[in-house]
PyMOL Python script that loads the backbone (N, CA, C, O; Angstrom):
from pymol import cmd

cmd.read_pdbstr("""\
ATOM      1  N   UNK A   1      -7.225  10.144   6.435  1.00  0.00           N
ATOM      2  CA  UNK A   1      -6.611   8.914   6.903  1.00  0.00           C
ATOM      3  C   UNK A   1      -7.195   7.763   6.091  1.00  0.00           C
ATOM      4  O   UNK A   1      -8.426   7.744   6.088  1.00  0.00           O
ATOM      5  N   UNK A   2      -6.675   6.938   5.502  1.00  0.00           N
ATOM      6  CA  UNK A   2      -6.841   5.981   4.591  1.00  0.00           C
ATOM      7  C   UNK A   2      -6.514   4.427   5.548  1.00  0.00           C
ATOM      8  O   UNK A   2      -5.535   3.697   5.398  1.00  0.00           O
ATOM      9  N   UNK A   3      -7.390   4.280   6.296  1.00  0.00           N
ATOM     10  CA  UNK A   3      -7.096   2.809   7.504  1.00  0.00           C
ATOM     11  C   UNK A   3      -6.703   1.522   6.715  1.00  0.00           C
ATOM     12  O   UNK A   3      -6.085   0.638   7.308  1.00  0.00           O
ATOM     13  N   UNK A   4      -7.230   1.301   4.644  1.00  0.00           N
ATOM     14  CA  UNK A   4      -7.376   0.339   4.265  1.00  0.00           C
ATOM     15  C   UNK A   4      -5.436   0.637   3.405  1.00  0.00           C
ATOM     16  O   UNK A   4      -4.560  -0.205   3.209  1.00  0.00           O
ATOM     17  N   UNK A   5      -5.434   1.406   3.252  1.00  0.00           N
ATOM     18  CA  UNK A   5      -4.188   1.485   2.756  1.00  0.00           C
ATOM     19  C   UNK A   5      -2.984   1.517   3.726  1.00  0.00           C
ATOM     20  O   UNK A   5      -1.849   1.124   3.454  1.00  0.00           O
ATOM     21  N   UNK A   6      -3.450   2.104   5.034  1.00  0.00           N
ATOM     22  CA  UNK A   6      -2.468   1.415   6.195  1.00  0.00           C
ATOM     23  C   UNK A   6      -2.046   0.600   6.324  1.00  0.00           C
ATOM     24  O   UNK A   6      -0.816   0.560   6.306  1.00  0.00           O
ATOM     25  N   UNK A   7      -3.035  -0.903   6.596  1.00  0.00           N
ATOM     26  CA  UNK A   7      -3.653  -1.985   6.592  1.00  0.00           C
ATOM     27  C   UNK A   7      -2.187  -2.832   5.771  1.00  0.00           C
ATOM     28  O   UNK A   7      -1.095  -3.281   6.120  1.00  0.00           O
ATOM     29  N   UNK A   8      -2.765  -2.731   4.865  1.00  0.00           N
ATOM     30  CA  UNK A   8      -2.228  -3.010   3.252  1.00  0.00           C
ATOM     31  C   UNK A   8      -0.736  -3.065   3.417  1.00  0.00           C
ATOM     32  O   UNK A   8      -0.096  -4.112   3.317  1.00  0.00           O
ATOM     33  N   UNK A   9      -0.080  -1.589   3.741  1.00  0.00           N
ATOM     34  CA  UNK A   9       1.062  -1.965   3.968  1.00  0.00           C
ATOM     35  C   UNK A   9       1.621  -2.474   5.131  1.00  0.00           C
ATOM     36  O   UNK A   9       2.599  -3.217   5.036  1.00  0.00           O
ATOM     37  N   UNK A  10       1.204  -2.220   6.101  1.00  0.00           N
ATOM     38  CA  UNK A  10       1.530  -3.671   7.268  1.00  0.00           C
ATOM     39  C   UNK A  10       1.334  -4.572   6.860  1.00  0.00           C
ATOM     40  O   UNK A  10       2.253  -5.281   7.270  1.00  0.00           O
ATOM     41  N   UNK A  11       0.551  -5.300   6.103  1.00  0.00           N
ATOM     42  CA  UNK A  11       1.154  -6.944   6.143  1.00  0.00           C
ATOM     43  C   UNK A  11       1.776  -6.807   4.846  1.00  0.00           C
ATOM     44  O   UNK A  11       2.296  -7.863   4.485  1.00  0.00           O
ATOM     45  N   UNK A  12       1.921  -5.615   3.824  1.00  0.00           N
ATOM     46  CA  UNK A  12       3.183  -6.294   2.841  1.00  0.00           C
ATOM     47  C   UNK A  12       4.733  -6.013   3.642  1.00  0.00           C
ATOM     48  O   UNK A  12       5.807  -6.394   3.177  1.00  0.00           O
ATOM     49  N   UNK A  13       4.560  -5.234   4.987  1.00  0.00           N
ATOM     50  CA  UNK A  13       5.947  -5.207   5.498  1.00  0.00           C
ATOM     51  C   UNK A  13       6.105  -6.402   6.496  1.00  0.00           C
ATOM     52  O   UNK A  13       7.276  -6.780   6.462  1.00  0.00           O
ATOM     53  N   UNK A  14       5.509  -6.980   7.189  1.00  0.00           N
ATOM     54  CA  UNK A  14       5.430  -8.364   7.783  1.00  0.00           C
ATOM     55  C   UNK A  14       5.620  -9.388   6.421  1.00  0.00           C
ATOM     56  O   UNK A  14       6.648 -10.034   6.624  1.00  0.00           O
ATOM     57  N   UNK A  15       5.072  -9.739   5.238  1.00  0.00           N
ATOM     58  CA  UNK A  15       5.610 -10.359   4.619  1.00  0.00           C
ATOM     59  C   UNK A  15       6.947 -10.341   3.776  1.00  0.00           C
ATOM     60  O   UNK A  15       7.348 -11.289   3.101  1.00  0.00           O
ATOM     61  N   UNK A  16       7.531  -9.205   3.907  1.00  0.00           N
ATOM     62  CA  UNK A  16       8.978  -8.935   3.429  1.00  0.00           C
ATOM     63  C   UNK A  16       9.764  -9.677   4.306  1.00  0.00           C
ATOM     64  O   UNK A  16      10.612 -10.543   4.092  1.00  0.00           O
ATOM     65  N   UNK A  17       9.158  -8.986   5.743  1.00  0.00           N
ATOM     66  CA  UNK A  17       9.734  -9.670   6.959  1.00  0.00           C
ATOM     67  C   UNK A  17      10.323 -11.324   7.285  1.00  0.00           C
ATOM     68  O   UNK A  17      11.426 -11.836   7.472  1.00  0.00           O
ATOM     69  N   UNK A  18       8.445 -11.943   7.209  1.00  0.00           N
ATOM     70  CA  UNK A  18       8.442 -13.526   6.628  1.00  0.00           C
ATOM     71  C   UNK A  18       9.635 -13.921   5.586  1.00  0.00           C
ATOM     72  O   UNK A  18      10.500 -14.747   5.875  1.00  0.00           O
ATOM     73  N   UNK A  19       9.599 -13.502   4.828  1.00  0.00           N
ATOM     74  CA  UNK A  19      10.475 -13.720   3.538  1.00  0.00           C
ATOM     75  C   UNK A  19      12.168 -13.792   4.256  1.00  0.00           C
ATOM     76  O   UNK A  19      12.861 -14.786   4.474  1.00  0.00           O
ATOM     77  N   UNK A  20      12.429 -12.498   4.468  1.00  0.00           N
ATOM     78  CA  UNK A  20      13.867 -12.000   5.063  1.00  0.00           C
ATOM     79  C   UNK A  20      14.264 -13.300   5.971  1.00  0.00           C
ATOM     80  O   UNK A  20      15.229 -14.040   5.780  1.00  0.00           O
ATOM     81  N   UNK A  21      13.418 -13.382   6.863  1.00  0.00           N
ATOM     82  CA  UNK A  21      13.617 -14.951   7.607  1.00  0.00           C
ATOM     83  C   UNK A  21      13.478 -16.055   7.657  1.00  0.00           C
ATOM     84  O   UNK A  21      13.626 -16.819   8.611  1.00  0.00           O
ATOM     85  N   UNK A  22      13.042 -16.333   6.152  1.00  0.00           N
ATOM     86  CA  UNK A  22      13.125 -17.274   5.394  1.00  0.00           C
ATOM     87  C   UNK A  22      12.317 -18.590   5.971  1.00  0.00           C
ATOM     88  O   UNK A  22      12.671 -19.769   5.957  1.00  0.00           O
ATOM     89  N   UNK A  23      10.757 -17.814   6.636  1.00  0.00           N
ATOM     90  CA  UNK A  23       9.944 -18.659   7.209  1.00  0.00           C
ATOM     91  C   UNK A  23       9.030 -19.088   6.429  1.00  0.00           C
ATOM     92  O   UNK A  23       8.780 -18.649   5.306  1.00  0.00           O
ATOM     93  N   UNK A  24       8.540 -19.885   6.939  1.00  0.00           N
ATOM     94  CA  UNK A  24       7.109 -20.261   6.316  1.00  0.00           C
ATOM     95  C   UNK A  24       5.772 -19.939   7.265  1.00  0.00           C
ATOM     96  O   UNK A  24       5.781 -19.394   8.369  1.00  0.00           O
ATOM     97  N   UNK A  25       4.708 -20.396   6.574  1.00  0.00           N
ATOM     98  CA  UNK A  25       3.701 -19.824   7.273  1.00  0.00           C
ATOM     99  C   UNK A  25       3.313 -21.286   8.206  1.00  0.00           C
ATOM    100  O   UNK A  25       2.555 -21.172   9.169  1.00  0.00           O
ATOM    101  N   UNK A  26       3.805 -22.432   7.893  1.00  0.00           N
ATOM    102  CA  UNK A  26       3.236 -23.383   9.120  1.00  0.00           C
ATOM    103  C   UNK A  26       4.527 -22.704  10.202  1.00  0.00           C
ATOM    104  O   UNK A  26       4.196 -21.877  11.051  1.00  0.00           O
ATOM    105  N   UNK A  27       5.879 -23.112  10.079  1.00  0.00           N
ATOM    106  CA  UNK A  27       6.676 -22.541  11.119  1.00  0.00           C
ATOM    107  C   UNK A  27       6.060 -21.104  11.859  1.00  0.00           C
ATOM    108  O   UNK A  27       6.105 -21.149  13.089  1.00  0.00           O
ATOM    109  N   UNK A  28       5.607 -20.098  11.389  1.00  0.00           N
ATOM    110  CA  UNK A  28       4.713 -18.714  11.893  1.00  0.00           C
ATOM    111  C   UNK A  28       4.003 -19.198  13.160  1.00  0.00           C
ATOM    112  O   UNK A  28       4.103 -19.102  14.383  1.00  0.00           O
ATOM    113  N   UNK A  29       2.956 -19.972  11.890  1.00  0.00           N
ATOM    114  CA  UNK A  29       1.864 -20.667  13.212  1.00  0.00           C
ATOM    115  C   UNK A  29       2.129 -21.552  14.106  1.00  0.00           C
ATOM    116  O   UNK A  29       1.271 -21.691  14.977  1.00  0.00           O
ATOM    117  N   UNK A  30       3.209 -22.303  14.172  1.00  0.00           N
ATOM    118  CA  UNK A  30       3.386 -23.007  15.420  1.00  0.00           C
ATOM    119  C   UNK A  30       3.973 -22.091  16.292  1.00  0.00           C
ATOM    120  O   UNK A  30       3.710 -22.435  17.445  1.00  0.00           O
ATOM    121  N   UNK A  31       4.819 -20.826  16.249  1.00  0.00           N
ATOM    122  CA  UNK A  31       5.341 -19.804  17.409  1.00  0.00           C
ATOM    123  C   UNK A  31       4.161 -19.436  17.630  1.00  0.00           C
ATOM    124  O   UNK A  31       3.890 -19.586  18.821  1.00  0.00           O
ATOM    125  N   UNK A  32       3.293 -19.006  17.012  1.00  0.00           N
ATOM    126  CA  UNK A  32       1.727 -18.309  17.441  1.00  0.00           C
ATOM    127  C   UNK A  32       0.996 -19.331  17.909  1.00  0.00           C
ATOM    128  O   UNK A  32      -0.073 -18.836  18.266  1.00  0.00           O
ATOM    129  N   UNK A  33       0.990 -20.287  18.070  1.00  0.00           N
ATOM    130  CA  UNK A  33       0.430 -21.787  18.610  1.00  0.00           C
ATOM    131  C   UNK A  33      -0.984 -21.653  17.866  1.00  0.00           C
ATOM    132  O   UNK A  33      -1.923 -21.728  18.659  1.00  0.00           O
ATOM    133  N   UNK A  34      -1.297 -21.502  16.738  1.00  0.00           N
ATOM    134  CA  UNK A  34      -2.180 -21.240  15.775  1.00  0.00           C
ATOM    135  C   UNK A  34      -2.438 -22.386  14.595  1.00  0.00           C
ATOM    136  O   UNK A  34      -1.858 -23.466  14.484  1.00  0.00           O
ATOM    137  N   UNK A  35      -3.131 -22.015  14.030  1.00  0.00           N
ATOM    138  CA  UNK A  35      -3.173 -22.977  12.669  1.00  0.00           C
ATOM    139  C   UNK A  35      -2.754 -22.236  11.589  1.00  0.00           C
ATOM    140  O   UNK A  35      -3.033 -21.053  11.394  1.00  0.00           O
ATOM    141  N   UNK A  36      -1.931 -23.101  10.734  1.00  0.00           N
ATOM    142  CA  UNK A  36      -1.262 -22.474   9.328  1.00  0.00           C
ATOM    143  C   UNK A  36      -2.406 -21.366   8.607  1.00  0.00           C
ATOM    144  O   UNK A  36      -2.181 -20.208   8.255  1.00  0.00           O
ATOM    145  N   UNK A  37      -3.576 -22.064   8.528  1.00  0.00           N
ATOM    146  CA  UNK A  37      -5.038 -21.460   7.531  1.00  0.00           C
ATOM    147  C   UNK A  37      -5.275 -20.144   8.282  1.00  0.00           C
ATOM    148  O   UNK A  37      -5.669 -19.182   7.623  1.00  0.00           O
ATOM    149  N   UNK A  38      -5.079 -20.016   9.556  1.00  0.00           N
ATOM    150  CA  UNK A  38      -4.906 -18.712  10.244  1.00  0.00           C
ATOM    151  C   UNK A  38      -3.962 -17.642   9.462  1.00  0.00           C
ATOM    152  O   UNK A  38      -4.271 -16.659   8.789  1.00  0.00           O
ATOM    153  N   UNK A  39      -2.279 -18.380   9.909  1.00  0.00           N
ATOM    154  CA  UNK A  39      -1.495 -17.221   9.381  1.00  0.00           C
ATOM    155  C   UNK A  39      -1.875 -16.907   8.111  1.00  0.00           C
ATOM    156  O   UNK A  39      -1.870 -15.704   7.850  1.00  0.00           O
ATOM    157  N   UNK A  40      -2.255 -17.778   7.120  1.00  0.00           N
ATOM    158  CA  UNK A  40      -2.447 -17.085   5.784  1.00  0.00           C
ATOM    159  C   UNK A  40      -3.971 -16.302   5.375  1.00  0.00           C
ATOM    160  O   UNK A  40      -4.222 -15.787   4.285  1.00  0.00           O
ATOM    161  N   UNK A  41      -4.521 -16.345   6.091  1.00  0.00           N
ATOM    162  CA  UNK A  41      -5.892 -15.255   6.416  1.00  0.00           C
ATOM    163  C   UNK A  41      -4.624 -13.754   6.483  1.00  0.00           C
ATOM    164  O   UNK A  41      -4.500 -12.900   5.606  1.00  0.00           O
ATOM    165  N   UNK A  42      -3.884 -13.837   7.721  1.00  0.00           N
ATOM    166  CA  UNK A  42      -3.647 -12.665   8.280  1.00  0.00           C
ATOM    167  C   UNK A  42      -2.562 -12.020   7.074  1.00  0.00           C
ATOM    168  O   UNK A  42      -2.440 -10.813   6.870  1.00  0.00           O
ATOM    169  N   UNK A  43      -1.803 -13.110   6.323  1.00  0.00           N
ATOM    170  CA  UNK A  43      -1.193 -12.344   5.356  1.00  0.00           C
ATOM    171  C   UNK A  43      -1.758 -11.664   3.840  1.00  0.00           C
ATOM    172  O   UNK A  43      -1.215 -10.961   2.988  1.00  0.00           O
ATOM    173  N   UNK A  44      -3.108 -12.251   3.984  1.00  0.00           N
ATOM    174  CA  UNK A  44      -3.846 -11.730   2.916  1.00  0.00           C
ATOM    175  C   UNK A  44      -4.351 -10.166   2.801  1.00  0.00           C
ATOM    176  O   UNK A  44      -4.752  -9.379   3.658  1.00  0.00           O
ATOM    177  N   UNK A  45      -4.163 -10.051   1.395  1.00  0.00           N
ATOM    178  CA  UNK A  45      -4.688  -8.153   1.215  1.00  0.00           C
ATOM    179  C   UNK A  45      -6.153  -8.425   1.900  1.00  0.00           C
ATOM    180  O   UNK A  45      -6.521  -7.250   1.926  1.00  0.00           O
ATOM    181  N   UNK A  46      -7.130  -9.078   2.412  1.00  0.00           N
ATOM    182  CA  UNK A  46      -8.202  -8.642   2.826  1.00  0.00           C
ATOM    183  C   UNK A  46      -7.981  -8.260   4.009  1.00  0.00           C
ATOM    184  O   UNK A  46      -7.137  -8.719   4.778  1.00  0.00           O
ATOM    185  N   UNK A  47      -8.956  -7.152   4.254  1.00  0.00           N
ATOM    186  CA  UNK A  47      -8.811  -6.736   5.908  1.00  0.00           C
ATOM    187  C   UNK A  47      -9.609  -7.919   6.516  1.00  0.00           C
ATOM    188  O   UNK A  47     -10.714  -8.379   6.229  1.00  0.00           O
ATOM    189  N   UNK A  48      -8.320  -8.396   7.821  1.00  0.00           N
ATOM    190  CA  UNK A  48      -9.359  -9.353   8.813  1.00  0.00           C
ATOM    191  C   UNK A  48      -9.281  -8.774  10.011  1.00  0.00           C
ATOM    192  O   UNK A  48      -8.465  -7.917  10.347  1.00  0.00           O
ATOM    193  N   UNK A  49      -9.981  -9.160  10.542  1.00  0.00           N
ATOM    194  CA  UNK A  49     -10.379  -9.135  12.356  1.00  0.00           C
ATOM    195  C   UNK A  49      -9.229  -9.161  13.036  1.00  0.00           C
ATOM    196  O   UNK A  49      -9.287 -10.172  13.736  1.00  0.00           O
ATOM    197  N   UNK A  50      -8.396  -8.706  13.186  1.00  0.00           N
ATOM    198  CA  UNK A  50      -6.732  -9.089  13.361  1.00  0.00           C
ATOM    199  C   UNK A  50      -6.765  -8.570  14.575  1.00  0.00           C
ATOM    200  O   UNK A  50      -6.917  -7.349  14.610  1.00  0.00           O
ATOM    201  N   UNK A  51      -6.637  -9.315  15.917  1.00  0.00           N
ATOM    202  CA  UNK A  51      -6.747  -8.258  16.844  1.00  0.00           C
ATOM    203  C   UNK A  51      -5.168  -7.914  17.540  1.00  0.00           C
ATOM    204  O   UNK A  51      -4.113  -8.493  17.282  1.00  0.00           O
ATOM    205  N   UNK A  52      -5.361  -6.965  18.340  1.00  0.00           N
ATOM    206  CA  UNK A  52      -3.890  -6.619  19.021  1.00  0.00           C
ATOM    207  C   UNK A  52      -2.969  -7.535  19.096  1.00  0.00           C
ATOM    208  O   UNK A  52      -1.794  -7.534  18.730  1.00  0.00           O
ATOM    209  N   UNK A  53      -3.896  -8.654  19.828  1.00  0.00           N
ATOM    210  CA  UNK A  53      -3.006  -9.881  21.212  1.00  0.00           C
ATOM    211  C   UNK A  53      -2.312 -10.288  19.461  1.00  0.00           C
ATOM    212  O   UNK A  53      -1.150 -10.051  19.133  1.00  0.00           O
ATOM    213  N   UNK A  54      -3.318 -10.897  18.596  1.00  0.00           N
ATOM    214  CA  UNK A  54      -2.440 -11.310  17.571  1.00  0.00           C
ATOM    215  C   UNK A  54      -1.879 -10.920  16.613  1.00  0.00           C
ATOM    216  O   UNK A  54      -1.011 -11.556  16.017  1.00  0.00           O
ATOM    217  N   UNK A  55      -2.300  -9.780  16.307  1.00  0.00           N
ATOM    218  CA  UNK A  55      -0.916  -8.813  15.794  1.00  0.00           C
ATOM    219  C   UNK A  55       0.744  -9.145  16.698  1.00  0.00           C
ATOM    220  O   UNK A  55       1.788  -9.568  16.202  1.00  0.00           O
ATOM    221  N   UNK A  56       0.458  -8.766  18.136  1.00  0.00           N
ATOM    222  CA  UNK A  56       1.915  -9.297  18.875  1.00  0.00           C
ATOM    223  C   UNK A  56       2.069  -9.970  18.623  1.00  0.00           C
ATOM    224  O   UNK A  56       3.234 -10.030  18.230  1.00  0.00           O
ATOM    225  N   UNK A  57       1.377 -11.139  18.494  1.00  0.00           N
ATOM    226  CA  UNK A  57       2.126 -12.465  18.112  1.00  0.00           C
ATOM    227  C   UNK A  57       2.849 -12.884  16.839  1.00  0.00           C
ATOM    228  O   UNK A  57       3.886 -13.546  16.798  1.00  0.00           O
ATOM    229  N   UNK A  58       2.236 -12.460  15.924  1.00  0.00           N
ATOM    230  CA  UNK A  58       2.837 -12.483  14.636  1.00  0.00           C
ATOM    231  C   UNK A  58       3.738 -11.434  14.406  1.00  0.00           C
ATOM    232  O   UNK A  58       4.442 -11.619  13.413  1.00  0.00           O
ATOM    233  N   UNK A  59       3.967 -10.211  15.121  1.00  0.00           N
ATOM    234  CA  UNK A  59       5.516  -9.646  15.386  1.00  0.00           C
ATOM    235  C   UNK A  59       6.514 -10.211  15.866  1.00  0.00           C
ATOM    236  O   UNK A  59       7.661 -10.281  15.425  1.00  0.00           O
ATOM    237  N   UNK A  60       5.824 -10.838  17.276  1.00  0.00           N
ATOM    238  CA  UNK A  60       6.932 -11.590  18.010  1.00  0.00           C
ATOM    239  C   UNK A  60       7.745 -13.150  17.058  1.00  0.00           C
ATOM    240  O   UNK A  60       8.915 -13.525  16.981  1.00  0.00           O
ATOM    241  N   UNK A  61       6.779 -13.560  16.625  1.00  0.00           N
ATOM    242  CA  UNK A  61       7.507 -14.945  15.910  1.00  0.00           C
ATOM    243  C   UNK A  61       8.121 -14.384  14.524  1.00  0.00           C
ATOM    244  O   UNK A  61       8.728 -15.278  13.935  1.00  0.00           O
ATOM    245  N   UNK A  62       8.129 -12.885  13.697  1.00  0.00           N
ATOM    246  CA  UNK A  62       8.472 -12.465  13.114  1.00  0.00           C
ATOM    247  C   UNK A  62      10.254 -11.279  13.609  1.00  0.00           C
ATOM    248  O   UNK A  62      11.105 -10.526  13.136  1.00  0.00           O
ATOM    249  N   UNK A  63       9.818 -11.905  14.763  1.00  0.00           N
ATOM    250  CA  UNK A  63      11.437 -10.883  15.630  1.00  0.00           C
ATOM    251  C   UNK A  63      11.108  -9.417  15.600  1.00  0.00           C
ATOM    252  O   UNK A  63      11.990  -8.833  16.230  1.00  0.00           O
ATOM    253  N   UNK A  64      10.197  -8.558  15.128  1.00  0.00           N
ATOM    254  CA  UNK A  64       9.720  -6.905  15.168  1.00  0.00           C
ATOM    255  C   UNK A  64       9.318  -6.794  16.103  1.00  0.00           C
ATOM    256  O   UNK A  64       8.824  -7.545  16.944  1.00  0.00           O
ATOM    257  N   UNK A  65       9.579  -5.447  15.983  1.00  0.00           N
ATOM    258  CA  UNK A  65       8.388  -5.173  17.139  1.00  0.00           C
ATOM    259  C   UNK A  65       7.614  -3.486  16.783  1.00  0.00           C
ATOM    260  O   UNK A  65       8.269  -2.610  16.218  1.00  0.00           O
ATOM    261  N   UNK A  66       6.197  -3.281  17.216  1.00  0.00           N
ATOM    262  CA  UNK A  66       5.964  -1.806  16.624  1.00  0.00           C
ATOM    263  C   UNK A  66       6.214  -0.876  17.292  1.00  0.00           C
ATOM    264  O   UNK A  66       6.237  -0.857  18.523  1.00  0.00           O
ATOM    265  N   UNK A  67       6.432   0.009  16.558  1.00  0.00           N
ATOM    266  CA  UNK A  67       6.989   1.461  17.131  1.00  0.00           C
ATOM    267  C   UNK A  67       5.869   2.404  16.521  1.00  0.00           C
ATOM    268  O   UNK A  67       5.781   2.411  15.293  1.00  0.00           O
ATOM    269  N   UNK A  68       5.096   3.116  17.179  1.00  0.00           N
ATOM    270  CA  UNK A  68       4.017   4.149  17.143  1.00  0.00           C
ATOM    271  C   UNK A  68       4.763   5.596  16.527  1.00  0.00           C
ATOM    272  O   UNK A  68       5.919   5.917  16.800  1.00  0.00           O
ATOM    273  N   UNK A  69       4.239   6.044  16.026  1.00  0.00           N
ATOM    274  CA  UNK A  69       4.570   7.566  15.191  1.00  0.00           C
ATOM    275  C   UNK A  69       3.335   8.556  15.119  1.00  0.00           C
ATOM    276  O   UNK A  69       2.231   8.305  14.635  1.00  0.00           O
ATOM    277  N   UNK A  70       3.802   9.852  15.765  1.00  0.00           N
ATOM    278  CA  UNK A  70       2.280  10.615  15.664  1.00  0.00           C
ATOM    279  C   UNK A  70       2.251  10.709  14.235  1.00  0.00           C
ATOM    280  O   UNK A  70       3.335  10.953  13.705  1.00  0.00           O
ATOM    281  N   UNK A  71       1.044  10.540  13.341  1.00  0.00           N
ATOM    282  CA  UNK A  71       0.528  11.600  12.510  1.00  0.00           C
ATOM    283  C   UNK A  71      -0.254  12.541  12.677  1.00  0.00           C
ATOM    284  O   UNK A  71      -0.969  12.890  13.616  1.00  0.00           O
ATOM    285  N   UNK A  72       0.080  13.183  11.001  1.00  0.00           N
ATOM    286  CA  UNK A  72      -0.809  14.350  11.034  1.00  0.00           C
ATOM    287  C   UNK A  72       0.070  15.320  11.670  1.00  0.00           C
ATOM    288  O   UNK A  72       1.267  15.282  11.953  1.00  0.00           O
ATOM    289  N   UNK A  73      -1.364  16.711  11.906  1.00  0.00           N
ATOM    290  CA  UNK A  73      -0.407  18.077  12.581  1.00  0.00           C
ATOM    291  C   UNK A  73      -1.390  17.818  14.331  1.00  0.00           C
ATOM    292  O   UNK A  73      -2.225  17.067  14.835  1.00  0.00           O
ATOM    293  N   UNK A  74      -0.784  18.689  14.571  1.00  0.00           N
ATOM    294  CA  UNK A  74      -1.490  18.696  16.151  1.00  0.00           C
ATOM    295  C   UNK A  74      -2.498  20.084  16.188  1.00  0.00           C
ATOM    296  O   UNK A  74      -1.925  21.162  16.034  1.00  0.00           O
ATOM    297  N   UNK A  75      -3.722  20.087  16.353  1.00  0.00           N
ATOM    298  CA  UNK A  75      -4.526  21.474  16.671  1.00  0.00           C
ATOM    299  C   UNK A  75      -4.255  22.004  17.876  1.00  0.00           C
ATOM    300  O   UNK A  75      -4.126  21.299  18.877  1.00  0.00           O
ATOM    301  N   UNK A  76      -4.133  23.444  17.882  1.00  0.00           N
ATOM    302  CA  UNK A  76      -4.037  24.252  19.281  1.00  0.00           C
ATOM    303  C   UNK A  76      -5.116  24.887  19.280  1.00  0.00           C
ATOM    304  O   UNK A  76      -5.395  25.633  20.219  1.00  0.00           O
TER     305      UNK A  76
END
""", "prot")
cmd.dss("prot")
cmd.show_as("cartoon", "prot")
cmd.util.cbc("prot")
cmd.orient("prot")
């Protein structure tokens, strides 16, 4: 399992997203009632502290929402 390459592509698919809806990152942060310097932390390739509550939030003002998928195989 590679967590940093996970990572990585969640926010280049949230920023396709951004893009597609032709937002900006102050408009982002005012639905997230946040500061702009925030959203662009969270769109950066560095891994941040990103927690759940605001992950939702930056789905929700992005219109997504996540959908969970098992990986891997299952052991018996």
């Amino acid at each position: 399992m590679n967590v940093m390459k996970d990572y990585i592509n969640l926010i280049q698919q949230l920023k396709e997203r951004k893009d597609e809806l032709g937002l900006t990152q102050a408009e982002i942060a005012e639905h997230m009632q946040t500061e702009r310097v925030r959203v662009n932390e969270l769109f950066s390739d560095r891994k941040t502290n990103m927690t759940v509550k605001t992950l939702l939030k930056l789905c929700n003002a992005l219109k997504v929402k996540i959908n969970l998928t098992e990986t891997g195989s299952k052991k018996k």
